[in-house]
N, CA, C and O atoms as a CHARMM CRD file, in Angstrom:
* protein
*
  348
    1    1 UNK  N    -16.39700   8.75500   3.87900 PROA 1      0.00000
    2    1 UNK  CA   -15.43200   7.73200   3.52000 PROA 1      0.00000
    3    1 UNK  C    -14.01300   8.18900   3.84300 PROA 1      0.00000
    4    1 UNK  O    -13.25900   7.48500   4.51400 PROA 1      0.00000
    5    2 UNK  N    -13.64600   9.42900   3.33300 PROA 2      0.00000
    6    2 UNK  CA   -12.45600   9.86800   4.04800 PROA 2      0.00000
    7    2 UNK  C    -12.14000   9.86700   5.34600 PROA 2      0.00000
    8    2 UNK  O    -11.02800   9.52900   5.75200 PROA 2      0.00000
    9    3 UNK  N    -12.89100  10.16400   5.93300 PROA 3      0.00000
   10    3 UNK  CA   -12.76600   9.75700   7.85800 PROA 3      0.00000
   11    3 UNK  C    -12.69500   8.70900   7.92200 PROA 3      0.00000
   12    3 UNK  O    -11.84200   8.35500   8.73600 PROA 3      0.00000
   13    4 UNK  N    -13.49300   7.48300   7.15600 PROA 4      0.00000
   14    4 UNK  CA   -12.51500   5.70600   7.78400 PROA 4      0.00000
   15    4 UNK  C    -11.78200   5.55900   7.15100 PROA 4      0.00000
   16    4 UNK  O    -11.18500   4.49600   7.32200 PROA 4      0.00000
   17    5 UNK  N    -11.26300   6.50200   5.94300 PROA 5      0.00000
   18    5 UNK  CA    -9.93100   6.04900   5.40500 PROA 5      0.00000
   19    5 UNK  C     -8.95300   6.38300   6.24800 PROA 5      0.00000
   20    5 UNK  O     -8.28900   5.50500   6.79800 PROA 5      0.00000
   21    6 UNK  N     -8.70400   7.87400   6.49100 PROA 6      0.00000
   22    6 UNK  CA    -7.90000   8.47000   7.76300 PROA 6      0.00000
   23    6 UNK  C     -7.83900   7.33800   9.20400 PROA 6      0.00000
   24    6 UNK  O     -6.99500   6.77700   9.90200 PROA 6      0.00000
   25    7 UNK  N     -9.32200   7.45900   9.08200 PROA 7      0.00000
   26    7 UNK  CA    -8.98400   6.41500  10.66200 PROA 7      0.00000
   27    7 UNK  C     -8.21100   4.80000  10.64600 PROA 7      0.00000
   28    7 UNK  O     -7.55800   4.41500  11.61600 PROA 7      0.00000
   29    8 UNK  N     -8.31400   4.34400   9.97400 PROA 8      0.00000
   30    8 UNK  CA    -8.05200   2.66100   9.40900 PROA 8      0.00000
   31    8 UNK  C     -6.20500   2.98200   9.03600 PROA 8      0.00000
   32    8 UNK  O     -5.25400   2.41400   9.57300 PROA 8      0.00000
   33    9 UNK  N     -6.16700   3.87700   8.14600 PROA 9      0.00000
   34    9 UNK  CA    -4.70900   3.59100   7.67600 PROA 9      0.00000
   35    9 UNK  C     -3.66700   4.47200   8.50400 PROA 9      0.00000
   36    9 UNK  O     -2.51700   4.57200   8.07700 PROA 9      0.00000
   37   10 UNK  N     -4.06900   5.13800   9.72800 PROA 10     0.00000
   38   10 UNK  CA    -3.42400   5.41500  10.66400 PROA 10     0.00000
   39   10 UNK  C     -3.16100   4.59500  11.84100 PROA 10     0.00000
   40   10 UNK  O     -2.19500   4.82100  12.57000 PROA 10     0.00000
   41   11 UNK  N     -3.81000   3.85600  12.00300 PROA 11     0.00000
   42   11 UNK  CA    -4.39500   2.72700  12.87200 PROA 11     0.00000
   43   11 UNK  C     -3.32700   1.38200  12.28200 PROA 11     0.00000
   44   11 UNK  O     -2.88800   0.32600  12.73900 PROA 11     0.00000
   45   12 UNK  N     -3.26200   1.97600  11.30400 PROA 12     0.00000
   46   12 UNK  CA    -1.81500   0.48300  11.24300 PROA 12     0.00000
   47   12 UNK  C     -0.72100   0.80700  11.72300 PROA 12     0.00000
   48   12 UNK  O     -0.34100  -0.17600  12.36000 PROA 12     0.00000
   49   13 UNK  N      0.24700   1.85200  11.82100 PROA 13     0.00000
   50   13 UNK  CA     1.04500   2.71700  12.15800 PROA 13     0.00000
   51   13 UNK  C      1.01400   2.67100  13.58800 PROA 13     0.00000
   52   13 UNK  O      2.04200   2.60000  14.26200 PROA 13     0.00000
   53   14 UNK  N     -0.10200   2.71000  14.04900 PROA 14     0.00000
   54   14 UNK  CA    -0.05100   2.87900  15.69900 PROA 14     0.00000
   55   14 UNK  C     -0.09800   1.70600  16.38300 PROA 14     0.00000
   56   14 UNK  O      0.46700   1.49300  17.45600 PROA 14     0.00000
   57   15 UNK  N     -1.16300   0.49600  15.40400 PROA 15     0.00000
   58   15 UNK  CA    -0.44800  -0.49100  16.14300 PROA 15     0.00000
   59   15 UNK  C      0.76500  -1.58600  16.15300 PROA 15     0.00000
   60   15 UNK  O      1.22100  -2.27200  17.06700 PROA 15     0.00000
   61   16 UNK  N      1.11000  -1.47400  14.75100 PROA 16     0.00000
   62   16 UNK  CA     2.69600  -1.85900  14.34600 PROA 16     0.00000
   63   16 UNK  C      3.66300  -1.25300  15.61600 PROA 16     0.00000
   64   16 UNK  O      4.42600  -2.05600  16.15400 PROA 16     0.00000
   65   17 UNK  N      3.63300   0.30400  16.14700 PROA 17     0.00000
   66   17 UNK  CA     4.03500   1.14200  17.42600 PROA 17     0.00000
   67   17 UNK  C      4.05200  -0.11400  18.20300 PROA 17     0.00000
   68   17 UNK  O      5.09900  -0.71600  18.44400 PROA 17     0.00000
   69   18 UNK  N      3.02800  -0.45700  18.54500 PROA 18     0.00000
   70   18 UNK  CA     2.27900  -0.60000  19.70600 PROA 18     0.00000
   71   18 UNK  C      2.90500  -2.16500  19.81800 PROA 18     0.00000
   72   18 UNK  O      3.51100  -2.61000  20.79300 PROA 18     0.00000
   73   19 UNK  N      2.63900  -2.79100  18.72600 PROA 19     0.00000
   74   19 UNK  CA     3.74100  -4.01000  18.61600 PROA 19     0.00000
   75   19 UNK  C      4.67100  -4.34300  18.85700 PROA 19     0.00000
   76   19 UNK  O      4.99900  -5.30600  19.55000 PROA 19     0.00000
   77   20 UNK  N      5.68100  -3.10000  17.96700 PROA 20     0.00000
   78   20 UNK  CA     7.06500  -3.34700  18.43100 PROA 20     0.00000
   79   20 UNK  C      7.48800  -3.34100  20.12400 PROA 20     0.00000
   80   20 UNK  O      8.51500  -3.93800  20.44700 PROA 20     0.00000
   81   21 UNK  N      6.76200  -2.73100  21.05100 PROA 21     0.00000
   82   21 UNK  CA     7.15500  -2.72500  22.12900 PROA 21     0.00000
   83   21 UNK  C      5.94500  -3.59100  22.85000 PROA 21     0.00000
   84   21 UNK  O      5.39700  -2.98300  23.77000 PROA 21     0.00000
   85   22 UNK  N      5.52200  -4.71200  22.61600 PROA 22     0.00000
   86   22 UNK  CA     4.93600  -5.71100  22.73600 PROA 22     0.00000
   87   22 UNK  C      5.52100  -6.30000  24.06800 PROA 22     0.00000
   88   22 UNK  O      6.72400  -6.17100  24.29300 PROA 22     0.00000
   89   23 UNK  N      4.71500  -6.93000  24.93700 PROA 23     0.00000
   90   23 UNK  CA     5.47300  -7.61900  26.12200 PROA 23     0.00000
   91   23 UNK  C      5.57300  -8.88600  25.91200 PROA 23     0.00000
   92   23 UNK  O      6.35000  -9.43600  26.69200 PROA 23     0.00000
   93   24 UNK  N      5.00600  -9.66000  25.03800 PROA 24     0.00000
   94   24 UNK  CA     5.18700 -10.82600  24.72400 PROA 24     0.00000
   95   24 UNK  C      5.35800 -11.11800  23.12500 PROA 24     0.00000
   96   24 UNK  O      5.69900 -10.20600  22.37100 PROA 24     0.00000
   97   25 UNK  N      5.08500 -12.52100  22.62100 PROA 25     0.00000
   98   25 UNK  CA     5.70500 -12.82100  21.08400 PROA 25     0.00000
   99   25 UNK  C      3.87400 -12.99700  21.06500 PROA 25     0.00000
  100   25 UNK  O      3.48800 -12.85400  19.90500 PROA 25     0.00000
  101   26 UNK  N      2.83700 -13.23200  21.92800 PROA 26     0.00000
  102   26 UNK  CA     1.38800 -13.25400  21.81400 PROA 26     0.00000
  103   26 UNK  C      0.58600 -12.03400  21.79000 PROA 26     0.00000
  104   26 UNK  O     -0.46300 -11.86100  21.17000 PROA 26     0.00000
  105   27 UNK  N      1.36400 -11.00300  22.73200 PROA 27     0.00000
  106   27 UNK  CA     0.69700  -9.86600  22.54800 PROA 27     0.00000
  107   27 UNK  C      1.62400  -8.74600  21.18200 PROA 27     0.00000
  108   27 UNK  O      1.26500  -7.64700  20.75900 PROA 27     0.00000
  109   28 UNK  N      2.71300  -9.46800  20.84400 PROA 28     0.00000
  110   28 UNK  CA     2.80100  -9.15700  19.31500 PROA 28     0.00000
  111   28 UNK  C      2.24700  -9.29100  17.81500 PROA 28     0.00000
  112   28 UNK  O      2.20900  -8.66400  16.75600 PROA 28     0.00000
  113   29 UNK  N      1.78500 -10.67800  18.47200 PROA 29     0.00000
  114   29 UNK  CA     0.60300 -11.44700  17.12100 PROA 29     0.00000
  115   29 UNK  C     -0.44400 -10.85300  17.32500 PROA 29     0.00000
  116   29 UNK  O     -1.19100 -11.09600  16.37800 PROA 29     0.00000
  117   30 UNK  N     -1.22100  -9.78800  18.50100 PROA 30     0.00000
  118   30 UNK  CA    -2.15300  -8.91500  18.72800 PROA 30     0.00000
  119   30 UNK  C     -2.35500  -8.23500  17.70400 PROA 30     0.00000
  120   30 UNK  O     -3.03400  -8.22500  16.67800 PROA 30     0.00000
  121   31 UNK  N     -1.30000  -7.45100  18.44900 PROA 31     0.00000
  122   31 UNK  CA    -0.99800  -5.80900  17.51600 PROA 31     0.00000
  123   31 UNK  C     -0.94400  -6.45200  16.37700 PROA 31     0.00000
  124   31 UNK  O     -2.00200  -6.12000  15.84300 PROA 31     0.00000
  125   32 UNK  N     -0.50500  -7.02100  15.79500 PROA 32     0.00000
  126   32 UNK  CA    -0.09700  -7.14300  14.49900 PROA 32     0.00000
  127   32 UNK  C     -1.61200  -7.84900  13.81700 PROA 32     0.00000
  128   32 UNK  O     -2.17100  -7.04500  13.07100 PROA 32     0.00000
  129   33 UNK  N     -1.98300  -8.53400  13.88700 PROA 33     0.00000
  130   33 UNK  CA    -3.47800  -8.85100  13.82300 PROA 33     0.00000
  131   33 UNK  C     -4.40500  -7.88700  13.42800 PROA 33     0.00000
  132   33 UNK  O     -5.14900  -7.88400  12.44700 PROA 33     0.00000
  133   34 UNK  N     -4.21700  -6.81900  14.59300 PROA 34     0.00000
  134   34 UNK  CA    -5.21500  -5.40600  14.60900 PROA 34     0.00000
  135   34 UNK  C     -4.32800  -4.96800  13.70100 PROA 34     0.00000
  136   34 UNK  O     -5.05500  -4.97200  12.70800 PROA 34     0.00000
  137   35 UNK  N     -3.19900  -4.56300  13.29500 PROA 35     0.00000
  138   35 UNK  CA    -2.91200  -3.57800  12.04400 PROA 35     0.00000
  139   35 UNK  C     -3.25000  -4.55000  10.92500 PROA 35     0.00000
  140   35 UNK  O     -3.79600  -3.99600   9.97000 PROA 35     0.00000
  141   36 UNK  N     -3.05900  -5.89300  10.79800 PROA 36     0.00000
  142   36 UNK  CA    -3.78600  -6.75600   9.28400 PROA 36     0.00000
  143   36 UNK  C     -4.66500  -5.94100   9.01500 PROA 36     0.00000
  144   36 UNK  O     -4.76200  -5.20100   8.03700 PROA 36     0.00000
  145   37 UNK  N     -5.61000  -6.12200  10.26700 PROA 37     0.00000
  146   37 UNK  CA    -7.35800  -5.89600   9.92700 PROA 37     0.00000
  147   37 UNK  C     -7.80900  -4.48300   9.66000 PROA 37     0.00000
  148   37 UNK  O     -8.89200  -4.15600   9.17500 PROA 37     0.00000
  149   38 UNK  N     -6.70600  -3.59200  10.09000 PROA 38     0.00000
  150   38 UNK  CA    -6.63700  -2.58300   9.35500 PROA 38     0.00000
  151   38 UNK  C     -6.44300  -1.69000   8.51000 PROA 38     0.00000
  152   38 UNK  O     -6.97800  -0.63700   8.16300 PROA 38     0.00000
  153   39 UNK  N     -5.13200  -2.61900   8.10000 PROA 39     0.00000
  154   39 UNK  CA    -4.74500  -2.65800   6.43500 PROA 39     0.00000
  155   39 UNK  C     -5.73300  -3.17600   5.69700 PROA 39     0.00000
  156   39 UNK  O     -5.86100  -2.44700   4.71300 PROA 39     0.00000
  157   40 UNK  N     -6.67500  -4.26500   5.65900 PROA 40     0.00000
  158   40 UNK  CA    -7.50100  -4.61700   4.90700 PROA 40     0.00000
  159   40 UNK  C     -8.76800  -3.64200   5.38900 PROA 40     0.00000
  160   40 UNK  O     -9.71000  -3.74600   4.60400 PROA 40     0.00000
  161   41 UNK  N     -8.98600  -2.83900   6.35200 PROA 41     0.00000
  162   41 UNK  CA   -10.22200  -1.95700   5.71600 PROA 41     0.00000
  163   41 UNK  C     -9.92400  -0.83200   5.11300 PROA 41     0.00000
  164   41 UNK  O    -10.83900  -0.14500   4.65900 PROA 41     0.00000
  165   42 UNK  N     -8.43700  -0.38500   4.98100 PROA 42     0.00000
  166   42 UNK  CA    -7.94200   0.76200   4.06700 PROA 42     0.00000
  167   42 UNK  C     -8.03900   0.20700   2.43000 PROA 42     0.00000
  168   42 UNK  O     -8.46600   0.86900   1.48500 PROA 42     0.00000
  169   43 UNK  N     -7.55900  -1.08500   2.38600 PROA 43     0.00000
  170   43 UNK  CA    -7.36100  -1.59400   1.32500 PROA 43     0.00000
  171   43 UNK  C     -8.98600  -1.20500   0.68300 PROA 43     0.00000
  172   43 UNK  O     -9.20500  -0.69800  -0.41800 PROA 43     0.00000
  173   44 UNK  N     -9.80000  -1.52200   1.50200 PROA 44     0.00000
  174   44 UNK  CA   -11.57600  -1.72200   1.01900 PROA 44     0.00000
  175   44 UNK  C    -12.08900  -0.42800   0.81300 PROA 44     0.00000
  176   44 UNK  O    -12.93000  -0.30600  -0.07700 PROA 44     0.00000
  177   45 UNK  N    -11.61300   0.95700   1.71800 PROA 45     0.00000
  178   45 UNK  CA   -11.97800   2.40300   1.76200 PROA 45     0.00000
  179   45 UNK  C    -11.06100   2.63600   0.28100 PROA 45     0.00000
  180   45 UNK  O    -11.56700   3.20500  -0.68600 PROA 45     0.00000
  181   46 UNK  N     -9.54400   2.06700   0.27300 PROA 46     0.00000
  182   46 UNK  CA    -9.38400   3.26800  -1.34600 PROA 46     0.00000
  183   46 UNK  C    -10.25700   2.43900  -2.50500 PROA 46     0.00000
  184   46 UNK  O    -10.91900   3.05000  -3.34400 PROA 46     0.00000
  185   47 UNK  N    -10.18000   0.86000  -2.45700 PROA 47     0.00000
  186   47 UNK  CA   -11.45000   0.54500  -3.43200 PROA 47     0.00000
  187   47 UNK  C    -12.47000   0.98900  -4.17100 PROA 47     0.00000
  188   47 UNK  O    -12.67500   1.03200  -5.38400 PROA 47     0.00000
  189   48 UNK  N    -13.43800   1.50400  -2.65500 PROA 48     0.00000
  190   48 UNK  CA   -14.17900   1.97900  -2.66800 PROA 48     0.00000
  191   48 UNK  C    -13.89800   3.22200  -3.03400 PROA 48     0.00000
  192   48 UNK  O    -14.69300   3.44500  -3.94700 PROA 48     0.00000
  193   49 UNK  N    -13.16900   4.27400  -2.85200 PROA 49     0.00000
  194   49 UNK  CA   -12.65700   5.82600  -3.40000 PROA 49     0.00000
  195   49 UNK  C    -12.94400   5.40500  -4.71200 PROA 49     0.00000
  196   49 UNK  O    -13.87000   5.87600  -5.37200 PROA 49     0.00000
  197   50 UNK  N    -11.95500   4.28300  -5.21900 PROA 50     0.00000
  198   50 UNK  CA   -11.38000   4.38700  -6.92000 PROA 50     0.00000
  199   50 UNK  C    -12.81900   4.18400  -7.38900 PROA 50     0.00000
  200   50 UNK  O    -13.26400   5.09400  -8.09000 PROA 50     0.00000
  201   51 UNK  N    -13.65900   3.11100  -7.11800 PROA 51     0.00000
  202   51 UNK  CA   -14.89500   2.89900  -8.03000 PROA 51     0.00000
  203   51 UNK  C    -15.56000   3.70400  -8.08500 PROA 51     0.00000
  204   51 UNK  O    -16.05800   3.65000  -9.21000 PROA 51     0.00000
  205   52 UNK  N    -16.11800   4.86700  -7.32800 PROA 52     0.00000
  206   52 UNK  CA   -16.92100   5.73600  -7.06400 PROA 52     0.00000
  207   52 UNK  C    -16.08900   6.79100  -7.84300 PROA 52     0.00000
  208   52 UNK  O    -16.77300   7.77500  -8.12600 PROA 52     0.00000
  209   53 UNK  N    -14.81100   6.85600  -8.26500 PROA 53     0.00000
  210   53 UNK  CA   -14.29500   7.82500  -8.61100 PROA 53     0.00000
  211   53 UNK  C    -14.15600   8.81700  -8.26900 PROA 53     0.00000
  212   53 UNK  O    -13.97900   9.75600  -9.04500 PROA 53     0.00000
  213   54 UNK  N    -14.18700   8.91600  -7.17800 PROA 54     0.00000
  214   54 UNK  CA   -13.55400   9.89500  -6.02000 PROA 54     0.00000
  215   54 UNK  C    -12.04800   9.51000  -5.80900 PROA 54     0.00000
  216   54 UNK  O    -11.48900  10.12700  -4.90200 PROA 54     0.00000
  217   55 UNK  N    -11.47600   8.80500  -6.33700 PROA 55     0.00000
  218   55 UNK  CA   -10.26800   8.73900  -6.31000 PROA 55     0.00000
  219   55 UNK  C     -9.97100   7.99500  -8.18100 PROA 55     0.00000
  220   55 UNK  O    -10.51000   7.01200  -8.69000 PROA 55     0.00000
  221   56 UNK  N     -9.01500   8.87300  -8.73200 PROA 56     0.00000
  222   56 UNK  CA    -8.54700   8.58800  -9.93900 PROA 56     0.00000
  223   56 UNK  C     -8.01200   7.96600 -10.20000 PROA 56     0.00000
  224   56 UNK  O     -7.62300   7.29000  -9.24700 PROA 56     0.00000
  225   57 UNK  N     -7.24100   7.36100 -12.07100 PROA 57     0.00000
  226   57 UNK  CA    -5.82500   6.26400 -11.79400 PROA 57     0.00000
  227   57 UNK  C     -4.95400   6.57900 -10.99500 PROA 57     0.00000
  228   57 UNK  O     -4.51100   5.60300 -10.39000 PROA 57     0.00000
  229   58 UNK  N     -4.32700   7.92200 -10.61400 PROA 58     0.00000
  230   58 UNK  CA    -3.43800   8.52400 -10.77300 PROA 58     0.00000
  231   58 UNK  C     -3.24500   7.81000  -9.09000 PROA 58     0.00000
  232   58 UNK  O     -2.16100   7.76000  -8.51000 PROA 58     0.00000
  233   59 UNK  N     -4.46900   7.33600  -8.55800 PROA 59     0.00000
  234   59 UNK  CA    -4.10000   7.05600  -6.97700 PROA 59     0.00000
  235   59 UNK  C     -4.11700   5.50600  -6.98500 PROA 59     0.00000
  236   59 UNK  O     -4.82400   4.85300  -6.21700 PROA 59     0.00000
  237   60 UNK  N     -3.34400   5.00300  -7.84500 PROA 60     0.00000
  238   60 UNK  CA    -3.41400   3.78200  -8.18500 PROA 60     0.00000
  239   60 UNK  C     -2.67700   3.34100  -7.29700 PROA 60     0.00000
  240   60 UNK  O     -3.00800   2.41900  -6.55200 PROA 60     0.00000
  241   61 UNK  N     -1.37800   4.04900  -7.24700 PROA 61     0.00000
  242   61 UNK  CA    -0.39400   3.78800  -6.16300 PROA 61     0.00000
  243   61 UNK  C     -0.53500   3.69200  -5.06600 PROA 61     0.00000
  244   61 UNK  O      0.32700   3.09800  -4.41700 PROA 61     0.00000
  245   62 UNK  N     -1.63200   4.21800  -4.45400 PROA 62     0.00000
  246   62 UNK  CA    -2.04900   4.77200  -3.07900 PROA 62     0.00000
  247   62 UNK  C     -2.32300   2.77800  -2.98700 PROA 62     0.00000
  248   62 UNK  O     -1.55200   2.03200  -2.38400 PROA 62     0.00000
  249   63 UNK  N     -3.56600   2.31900  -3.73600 PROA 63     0.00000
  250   63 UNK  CA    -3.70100   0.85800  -3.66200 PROA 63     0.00000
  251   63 UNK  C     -2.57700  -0.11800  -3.72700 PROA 63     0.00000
  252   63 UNK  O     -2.47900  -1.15900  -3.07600 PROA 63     0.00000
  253   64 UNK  N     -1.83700   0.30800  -4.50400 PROA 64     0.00000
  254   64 UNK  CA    -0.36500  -0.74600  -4.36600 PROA 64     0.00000
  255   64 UNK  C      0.05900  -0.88500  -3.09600 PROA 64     0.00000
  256   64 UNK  O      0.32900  -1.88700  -2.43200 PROA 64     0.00000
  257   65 UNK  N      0.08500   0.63000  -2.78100 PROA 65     0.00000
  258   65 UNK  CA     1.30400   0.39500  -1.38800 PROA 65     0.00000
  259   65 UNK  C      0.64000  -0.14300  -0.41900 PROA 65     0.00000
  260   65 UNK  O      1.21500  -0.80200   0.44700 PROA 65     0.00000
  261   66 UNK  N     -0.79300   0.07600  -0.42200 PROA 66     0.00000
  262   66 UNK  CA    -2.08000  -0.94500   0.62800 PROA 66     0.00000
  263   66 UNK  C     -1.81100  -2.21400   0.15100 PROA 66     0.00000
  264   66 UNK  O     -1.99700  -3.04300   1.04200 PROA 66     0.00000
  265   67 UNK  N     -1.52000  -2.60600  -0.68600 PROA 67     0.00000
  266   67 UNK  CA    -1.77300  -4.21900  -0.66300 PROA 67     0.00000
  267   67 UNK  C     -0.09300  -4.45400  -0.67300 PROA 67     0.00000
  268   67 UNK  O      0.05300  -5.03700   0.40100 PROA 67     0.00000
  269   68 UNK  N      1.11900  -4.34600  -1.20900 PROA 68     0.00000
  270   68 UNK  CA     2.18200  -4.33100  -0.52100 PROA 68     0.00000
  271   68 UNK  C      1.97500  -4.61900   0.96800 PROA 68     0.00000
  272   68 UNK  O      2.13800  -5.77000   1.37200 PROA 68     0.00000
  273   69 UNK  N      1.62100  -3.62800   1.81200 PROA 69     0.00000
  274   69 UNK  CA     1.78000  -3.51600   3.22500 PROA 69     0.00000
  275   69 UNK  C      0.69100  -4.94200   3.58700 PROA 69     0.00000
  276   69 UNK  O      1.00300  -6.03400   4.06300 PROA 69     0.00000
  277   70 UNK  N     -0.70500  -4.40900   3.14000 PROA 70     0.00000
  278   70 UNK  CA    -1.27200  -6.37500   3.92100 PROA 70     0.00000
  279   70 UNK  C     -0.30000  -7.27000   3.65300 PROA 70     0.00000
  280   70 UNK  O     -0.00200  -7.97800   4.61500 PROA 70     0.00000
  281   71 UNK  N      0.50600  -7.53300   2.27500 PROA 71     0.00000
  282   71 UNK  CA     1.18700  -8.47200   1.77500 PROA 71     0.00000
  283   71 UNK  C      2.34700  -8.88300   3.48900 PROA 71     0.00000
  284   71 UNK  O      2.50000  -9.85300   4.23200 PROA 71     0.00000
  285   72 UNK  N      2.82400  -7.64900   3.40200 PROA 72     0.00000
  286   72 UNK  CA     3.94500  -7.61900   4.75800 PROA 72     0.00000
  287   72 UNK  C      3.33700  -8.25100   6.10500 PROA 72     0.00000
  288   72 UNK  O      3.81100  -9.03500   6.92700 PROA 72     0.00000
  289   73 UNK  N      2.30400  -7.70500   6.01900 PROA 73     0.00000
  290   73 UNK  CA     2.00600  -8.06600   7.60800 PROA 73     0.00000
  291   73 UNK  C      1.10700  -9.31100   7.83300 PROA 73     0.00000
  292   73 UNK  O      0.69900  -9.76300   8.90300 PROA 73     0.00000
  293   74 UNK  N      0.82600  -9.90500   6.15200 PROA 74     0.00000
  294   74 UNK  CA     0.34200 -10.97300   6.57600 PROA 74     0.00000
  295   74 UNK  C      1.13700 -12.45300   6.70600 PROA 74     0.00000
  296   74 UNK  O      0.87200 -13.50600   7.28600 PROA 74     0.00000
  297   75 UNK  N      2.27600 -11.97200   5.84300 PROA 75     0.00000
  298   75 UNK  CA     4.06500 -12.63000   6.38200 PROA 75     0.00000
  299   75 UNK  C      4.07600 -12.91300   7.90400 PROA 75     0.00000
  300   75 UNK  O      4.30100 -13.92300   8.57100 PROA 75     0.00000
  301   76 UNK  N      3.79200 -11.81100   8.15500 PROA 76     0.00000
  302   76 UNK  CA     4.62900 -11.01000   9.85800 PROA 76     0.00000
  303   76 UNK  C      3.64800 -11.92200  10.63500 PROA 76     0.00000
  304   76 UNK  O      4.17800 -12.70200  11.42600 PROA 76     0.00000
  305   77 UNK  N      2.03400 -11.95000  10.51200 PROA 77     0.00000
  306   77 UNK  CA     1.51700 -13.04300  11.08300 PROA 77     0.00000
  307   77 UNK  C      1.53400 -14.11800  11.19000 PROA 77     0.00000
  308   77 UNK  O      1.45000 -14.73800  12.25100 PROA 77     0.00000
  309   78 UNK  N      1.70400 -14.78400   9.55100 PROA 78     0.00000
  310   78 UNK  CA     2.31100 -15.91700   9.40300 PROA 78     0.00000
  311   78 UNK  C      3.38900 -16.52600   9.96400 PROA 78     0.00000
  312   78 UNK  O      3.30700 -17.71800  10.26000 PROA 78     0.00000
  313   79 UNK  N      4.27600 -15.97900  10.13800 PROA 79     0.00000
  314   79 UNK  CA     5.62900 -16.31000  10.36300 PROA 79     0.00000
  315   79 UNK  C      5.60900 -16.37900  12.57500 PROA 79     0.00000
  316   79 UNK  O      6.09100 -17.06200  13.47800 PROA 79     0.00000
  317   80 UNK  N      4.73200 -15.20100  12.39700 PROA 80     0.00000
  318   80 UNK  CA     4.79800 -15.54500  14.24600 PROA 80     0.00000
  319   80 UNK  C      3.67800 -16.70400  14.87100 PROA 80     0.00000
  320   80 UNK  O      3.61600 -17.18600  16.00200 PROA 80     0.00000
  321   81 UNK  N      3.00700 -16.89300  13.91600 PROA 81     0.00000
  322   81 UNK  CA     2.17500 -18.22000  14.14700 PROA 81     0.00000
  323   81 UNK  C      2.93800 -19.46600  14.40700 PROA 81     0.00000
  324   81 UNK  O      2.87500 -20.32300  15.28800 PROA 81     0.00000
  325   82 UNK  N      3.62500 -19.30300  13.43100 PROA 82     0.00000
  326   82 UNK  CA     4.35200 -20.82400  13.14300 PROA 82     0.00000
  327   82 UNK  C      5.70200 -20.84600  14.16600 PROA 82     0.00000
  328   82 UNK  O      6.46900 -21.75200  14.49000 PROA 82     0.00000
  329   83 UNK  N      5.63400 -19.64900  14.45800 PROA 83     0.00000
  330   83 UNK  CA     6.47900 -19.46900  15.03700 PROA 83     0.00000
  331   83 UNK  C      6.79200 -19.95300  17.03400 PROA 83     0.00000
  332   83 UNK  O      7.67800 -20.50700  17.68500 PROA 83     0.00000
  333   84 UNK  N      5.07400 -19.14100  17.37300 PROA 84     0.00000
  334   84 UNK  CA     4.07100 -19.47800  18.07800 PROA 84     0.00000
  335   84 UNK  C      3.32100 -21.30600  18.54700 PROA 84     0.00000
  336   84 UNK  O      2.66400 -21.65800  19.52700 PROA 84     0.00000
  337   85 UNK  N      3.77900 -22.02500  17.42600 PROA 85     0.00000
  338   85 UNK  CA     2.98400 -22.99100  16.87600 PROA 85     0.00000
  339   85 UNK  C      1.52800 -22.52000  17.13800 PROA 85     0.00000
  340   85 UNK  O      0.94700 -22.91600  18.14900 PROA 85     0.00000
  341   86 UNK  N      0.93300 -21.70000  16.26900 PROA 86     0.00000
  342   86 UNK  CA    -0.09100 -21.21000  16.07200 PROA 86     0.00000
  343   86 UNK  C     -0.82300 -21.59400  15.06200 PROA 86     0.00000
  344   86 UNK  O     -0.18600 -21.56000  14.00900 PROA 86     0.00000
  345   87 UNK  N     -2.11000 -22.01100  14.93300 PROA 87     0.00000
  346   87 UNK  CA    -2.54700 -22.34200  13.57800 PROA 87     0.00000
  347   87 UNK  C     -3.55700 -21.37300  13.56800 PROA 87     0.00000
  348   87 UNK  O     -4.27100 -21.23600  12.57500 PROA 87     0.00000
């Protein structure tokens, strides 16, 4: 579980990267898409940590700042959809 946690919540980081220097406002809604979907399988890996209790309250925070960040980037999609006229 630690290896798709590592892999998933690094993977937002690289493609947020990968975004910002985007060649278009479509291949920005990409990247940004792929880091959603990767914020939401980090979100599901510390879940999964906390219930199993392999991860304590104390990493409660660790879950905040995961759902904070989907919160952000599902703005960031939103907003380039409509932006896009994308539905």
């Amino acid at each position: 579980m630690s290896k798709q946690l590592l892999k998933s919540g690094t993977s937002i980081g690289a493609n947020m990267r990968e975004a910002i220097q985007a060649q278009s406002k479509k291949d920005f809604l990409s990247k940004t898409n792929i880091a959603l979907k990767e914020a939401s399988e980090t979100e599901f890996w510390i879940e999964l940590l906390i219930r199993t209790n392999y991860f304590n309250k104390n990493n409660q925070s660790l879950m905040d700042d995961c759902i904070e960040i989907n919160k952000i980037l599902q703005t960031i999609v939103k907003t380039t959809k409509k932006n896009l006229n994308i539905q």
